[in-house]
N, C-alpha and C positions, 0 to 999 in steps of 0.2 A: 396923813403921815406916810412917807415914802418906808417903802417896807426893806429898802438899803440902809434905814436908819436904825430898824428893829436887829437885820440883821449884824450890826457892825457887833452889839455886845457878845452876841451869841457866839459871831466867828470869833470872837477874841478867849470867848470858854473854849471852843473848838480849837483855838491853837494853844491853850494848854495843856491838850489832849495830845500834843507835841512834847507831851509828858515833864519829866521833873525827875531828874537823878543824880542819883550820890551813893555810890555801890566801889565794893572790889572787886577786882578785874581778875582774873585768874587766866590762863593763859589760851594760846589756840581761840580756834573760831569762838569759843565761849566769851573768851575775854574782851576779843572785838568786838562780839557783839553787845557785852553790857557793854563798853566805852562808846559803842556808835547812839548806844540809849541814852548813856549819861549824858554823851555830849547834845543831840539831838535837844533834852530833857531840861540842861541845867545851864549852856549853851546861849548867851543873847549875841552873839555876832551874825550879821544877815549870812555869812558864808554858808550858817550852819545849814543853810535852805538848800544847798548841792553838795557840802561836801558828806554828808550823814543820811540827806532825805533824798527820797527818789523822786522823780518828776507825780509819781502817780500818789505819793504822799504828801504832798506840796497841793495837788491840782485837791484830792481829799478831804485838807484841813483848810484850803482857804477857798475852795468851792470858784476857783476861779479854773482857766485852762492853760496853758504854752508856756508866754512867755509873763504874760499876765500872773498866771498864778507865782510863778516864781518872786515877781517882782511885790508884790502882795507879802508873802513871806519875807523877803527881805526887809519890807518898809515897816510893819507888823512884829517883829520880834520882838519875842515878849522882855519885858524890864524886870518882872519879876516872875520868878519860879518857886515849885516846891521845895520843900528844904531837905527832901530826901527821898529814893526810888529804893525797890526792893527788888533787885532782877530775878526770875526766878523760872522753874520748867524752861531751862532755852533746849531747842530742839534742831538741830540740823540734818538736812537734808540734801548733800552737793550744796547748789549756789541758791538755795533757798532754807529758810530757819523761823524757827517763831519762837515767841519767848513770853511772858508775863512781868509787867512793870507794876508793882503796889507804890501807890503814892502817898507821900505823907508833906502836909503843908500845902498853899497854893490853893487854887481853883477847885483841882481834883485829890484834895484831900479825902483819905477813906476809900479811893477806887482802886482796883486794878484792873490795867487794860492788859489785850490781847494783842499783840503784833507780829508782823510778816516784814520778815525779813529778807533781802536779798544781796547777793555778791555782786557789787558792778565795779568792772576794773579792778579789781582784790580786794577792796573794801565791802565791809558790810554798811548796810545804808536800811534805815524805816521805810518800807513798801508801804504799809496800810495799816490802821488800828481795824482789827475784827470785831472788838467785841469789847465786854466787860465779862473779866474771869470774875467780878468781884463788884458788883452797884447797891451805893449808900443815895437811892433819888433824893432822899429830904439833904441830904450833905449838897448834893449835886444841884440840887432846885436851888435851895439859897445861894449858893457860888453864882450863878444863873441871876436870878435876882438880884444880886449885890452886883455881877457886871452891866445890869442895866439899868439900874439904881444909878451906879456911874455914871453910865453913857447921857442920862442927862434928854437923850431923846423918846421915850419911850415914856408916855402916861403913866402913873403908878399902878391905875386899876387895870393899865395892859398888861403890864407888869405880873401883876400880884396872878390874873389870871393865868398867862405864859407860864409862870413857879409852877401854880394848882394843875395845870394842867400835865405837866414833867411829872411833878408826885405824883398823877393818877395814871400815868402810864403806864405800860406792861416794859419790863426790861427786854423785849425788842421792838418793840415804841419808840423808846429810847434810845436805843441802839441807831436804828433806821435816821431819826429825826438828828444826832448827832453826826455818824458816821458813815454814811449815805453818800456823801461827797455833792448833793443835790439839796437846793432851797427850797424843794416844793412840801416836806415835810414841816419844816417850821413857818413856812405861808401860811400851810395850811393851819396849823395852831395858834396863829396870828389872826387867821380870818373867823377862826372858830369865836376868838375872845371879843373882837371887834362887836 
């Protein structure tokens, strides 16, 4: 098995880490910046791959580089999202900000992520998911599972292992193995289950 084929499910969880939102916008930096998350979030038009995400959040979630990763985000935009984001602590700082996304519905139903925000050209735009303020692994594992359940390429007992093995992570396990921007994490859990 070509380990491009394990990862197609995984990047496609990974770019619903491209979040999922449905929030009010209230004004000032605040409000761009939940609108840069909603749209980002809730959002399936490839623009959304430049006009909301920065190159380093693109190169991130699709573990590709340049012009590549862009083009990857574009052809990859997700057809379905959560059905609602909770924007919350957004924080600025000049042309830099971070904020908290709780998601409901979708992939990452039950999570909220960490994000880094930046100003390019007056727009607020996703720099990078840091983290999880907030991880449900058994919610997360199954989503995981059921995208590669999907995908169709992946053995079931690669599968079921890859789940067990998410559940038995440490939440910077998980963190690392998702938002790393790097495949040597989930190789490596691929090669473990092998």
């Amino acid at each position: 098995m070509k380990k491009r084929y394990l990862l197609l499910p995984c990047l496609l969880l990974i770019s619903a880490l491209a979040l999922a939102a449905c929030g009010s916008s209230g004004g000032g930096d605040e409000g761009e910046i939940e609108e840069a998350i909603e749209t980002a979030a809730t959002g399936t038009e490839p623009s959304k791959c430049t006009e909301v995400e920065t190159q380093a959040f693109v190169e991130q979630n699709t573990r590709e580089s340049g012009k590549a990763a862009v083009k990857q985000c574009e052809e990859e935009a997700p057809e379905e999202n959560a059905e609602s984001v909770a924007v919350s602590n957004v924080e600025v700082e000049g042309e830099e900000a971070s904020a908290e996304a709780a998601i409901t519905g979708g992939s990452l139903n039950g999570q909220t992520l960490e994000i880094a925000l930046v100003k390019e050209e007056g727009n607020w735009k996703l720099n990078e998911l840091t983290g999880f303020a907030k991880l449900d692994q058994a919610k997360l594992a199954e989503a995981l599972g059921e995208k590669l359940e999907e995908s169709g390429e992946v053995e079931p007992e690669l599968a079921s292992c890859i789940v067990e093995g998410i559940e038995e992570e440490s939440q910077e396990e998980v963190e690392e193995l998702l938002l790393s921007g790097s495949n040597e994490p989930l190789e490596e859990l691929a090669e473990e289950c092998s």
